[in-house]
N, C-alpha and C positions, 0 to 999 in steps of 0.2 A: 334095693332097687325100687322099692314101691313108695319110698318116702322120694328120690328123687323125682318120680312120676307127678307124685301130689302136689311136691314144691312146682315142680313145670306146668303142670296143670292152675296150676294156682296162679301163676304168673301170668299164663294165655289169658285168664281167665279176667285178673283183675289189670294189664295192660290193655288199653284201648287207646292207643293215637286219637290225636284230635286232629277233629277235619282242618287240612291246611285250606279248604277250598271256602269261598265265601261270595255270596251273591251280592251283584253290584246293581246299584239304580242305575238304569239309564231310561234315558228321553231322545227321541229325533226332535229335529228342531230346523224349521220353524213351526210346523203341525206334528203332535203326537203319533197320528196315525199316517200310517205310510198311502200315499194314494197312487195310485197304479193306473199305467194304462194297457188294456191289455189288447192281442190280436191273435187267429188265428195262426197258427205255424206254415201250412198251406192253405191260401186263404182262397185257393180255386177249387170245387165241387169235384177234384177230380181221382182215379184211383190212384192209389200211393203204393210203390211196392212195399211198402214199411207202414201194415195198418195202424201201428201203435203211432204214425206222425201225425194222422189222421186227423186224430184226436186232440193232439196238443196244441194249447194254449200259453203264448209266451205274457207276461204278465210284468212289465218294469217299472221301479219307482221312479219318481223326480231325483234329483242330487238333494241328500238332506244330512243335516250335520246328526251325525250320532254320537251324543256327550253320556261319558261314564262319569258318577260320582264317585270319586275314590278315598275310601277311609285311611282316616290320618296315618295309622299304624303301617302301612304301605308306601308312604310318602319316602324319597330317598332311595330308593333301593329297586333292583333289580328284578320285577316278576311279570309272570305270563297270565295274561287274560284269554279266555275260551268264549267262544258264542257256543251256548247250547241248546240242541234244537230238542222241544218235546216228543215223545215219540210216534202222537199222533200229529197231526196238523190240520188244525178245528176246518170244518166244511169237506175237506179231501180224504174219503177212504185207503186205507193201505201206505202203502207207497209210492202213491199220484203225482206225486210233487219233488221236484228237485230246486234249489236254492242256489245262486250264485252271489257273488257280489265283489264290486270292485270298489276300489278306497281312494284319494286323493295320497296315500304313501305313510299317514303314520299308524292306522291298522292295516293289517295284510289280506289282501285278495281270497278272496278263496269258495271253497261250496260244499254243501252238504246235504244230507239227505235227512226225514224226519228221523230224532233219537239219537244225532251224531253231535259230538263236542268236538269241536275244529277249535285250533289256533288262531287267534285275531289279531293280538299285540303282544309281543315279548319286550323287554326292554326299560330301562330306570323309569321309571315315576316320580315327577317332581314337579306334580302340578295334582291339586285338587279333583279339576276337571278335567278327564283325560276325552280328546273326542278327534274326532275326525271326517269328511265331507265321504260321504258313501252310497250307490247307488246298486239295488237288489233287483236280481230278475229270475222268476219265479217262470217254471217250465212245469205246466198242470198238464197231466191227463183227465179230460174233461168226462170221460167213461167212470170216473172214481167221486166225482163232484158230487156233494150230498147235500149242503147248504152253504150260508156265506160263510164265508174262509175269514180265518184272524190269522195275524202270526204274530207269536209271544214269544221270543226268545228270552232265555236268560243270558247271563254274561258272570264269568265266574272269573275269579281272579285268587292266585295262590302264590 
């Protein structure tokens, strides 16, 4: 019993999967950096029964193309790319911040919070440059605001 323990043990130990996941370049385009315009959520001085609306600040980008570079070994074939969001979100304390975003139809819609990896594109790959026309709007609790705000996402594809 304890040689088969060793050998299991041994197996655990020297099996390690390799990561199917792999990060992908990407760029918006025509400007790198997303510009935004932002507004208050109630932009009237006045009380809210929901102090936390109060506070919020809706924040939308222009429509801007988001191009993935996609490594050749992926070309032909069938896989799922992730937007992943870091788990802080530079300038916004905590959990300040909620992300949406809408596509023109060849990445999919969708939203997340700092630290979440959402679905963005499933589907054959048969193009270099995988991209699509996308427009992001950011819902800040201004109570959490600590300096200027970036957003980095990564994009992961497996």
């Amino acid at each position: 019993m304890p040689l088969i323990r060793l050998l299991l043990l041994s197996f655990l130990f020297l099996y390690q999967p390799a990561s199917a996941l792999e990060v992908l370049s990407a760029r918006f385009y025509p400007q790198e950096h997303l510009q935004l315009e932002a507004q208050w959520l109630e932009p009237q001085l006045r009380s809210s029964k929901d102090r936390r609306q109060e506070n919020l600040i809706i924040a939308t980008s222009s429509l801007n193309e988001l191009r993935l570079t996609i490594p050749a070994q992926y070309l032909g074939s069938i896989h799922k790319i992730y937007l992943v969001l870091p788990k802080q979100f530079e300038g916004v304390r905590d959990q300040g911040v909620d992300i949406h975003w809408e596509t023109r139809g060849r990445f999919l819609a969708g939203s997340a919070k700092p630290g979440q990896r959402v679905l963005l594109f499933q589907g054959l790959i048969d193009t270099e440059l995988l991209w699509d026309e996308i427009v992001f709007t950011f819902t800040i609790d201004a109570r959490y605001i600590y300096g200027p705000m970036a957003f980095h996402p990564q994009y992961e594809i497996e």
